[in-house]
N, C-alpha and C positions, 0 to 999 in steps of 0.2 A: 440118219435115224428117222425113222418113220413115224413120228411121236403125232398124237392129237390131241388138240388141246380143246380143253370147252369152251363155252360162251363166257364166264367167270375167267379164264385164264387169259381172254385175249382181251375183254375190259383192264383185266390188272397188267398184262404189258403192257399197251396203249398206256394207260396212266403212271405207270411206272418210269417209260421210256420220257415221258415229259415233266414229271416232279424228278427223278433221282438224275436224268443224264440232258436234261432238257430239249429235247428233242421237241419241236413243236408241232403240235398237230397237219399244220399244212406239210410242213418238211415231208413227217410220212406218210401223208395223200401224196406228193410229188413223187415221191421213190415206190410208191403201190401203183401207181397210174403208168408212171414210166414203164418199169419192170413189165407190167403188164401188155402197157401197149408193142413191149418186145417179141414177147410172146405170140401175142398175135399176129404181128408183121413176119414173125421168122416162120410160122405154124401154117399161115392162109396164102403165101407168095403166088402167083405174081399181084400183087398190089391190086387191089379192086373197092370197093364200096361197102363202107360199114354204116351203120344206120344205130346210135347208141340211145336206149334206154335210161334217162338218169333220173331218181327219186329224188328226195328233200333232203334224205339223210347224208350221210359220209360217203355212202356206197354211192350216193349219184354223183360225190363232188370227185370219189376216184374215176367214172366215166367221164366228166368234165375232163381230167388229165387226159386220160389217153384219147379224148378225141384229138387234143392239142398234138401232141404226140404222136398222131397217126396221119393226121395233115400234115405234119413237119417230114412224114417220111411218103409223102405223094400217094396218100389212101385221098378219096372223093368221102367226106366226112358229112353223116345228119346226125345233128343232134335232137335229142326228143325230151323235152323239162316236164315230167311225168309228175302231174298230182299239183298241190297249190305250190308257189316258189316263194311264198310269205313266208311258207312254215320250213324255207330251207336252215340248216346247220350255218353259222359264218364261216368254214370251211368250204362246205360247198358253192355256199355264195360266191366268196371270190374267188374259184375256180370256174363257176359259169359267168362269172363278171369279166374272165380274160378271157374265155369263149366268146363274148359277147362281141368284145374290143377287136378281136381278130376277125371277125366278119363270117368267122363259121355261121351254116346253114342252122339254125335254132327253131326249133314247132314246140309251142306251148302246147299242153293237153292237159288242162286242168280237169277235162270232163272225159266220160265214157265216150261221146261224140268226136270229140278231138283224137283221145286216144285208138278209136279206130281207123279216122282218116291217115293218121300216122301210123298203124299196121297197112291199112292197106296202097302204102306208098314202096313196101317191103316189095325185094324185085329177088326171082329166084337166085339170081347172082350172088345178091347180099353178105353180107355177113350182120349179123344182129348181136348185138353187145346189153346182155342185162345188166343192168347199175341201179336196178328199180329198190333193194331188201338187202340190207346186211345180215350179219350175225346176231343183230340184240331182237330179230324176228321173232317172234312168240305167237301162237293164238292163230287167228283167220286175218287174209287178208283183207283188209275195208276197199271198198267202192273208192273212186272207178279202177283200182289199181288192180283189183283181183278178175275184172273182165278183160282189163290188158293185158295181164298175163295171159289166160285163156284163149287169145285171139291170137301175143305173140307166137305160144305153143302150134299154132293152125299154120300158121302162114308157109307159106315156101320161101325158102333162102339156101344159100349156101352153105350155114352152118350160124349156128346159137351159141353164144360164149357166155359164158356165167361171173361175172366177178365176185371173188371171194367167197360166196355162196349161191345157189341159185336160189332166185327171190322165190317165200312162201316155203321153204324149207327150215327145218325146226335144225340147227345147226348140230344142236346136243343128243337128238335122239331121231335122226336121220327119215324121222316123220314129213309125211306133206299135209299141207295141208286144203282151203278149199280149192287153193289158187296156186299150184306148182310151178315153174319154170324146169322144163325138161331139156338140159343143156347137150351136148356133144361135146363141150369144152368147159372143166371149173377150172378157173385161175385163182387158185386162192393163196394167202398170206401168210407168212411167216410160216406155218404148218397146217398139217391135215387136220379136219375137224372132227368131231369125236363120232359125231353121225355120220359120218361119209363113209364110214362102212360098211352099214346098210342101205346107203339111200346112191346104187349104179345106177338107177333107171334116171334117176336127177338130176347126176352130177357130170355121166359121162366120163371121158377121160380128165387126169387130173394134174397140171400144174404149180407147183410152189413158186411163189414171185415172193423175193425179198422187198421188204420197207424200209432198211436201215438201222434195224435194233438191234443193237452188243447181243452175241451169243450167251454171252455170260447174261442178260436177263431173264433171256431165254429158257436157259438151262436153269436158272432159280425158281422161276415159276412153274414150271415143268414138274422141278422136285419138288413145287410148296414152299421154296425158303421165304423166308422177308426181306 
């Protein structure tokens, strides 16, 4: 079933999934990250060089997964800790804390400086993984995150992959805003989002990766129930 669900419906699964079946938050960054990095391993073969985008938020801590994920299946893995990593989620934290441990390739870019020298280590080969903007996106995007988008959009690669959203997309009304991510690939979660109807130029072709939630929450939030 082709269902899309809002901004509001995938807060109350997430929340739902962890008060009524406990599910903990890392668990499903593990199973979005995994899923994910399936995705991409089975989609971009023969095996080459991804170069990952990760924000503060959850969406950076699900690119922390799949870079783990994507070294473990013999990708050449850079990771890019996009924005201040003070102001990361404790999800994310320790997903980039066992990046850290494993000796993956890691470039700070707290600034628009950094965040360019990290575009411009993008090789046409590439593949480029956004993990920069979830779904609770609203509004414009702030400095220096919204020039990095702009610069990833530029660059030459192989191809641009979107997790769950592509950053700077209004998930609910398929808007962009000042700072788009134009993907060829969204990998997005549990279901299609409500704006992604409108918003092909963005989202490109489209993927569902499972996180591990009972269908049956699924299906209640879906209908509204409690």
């Amino acid at each position: 079933m082709n269902r899309r669900l809002t901004q509001e419906q995938v807060r109350r699964i997430d929340r739902l999934a962890k008060d009524r079946y406990g599910l903990a938050g890392l668990v499903l960054m593990e199973n979005a990250g995994r899923n994910a990095a399936t995705i991409i391993d089975h989609t971009y073969q023969p095996a080459g060089t991804v170069i990952i985008f990760c924000g503060a938020g959850n969406n950076g801590g699900d690119g922390y997964v799949i870079a783990r994920h994507l070294h473990n299946a013999r990708w050449g893995v850079r990771v890019v800790a996009a924005g201040d990593r003070s102001k990361m989620t404790p999800d994310a934290r320790a997903n980039c804390t066992i990046v850290e441990a494993m000796g993956l390739e890691l470039f700070d870019a707290p600034d628009r400086a950094c965040g360019h020298a990290a575009v411009e280590s993008i090789k046409p080969q590439d593949i480029v993984i956004d993990a920069l903007l979830g779904t609770g996106f609203q509004g414009e995007v702030r400095s220096p995150i919204n020039e990095l988008i702009l610069e990833i959009n530029k660059a030459p690669r192989r191809a641009l992959v979107a997790i769950d959203v592509p950053s700077g997309l209004d998930c609910d009304e398929g808007t962009a805003s000042n700072a788009t991510i134009k993907a060829d690939l969204t990998i997005t979660f549990v279901a299609l989002k409500e704006g992604f109807a409108v918003a092909a130029p963005y989202v490109g072709r489209i993927e569902i990766a499972d996180i591990g939630v009972p269908k049956e929450l699924v299906d209640a939030v879906w209908n509204n129930e409690r």
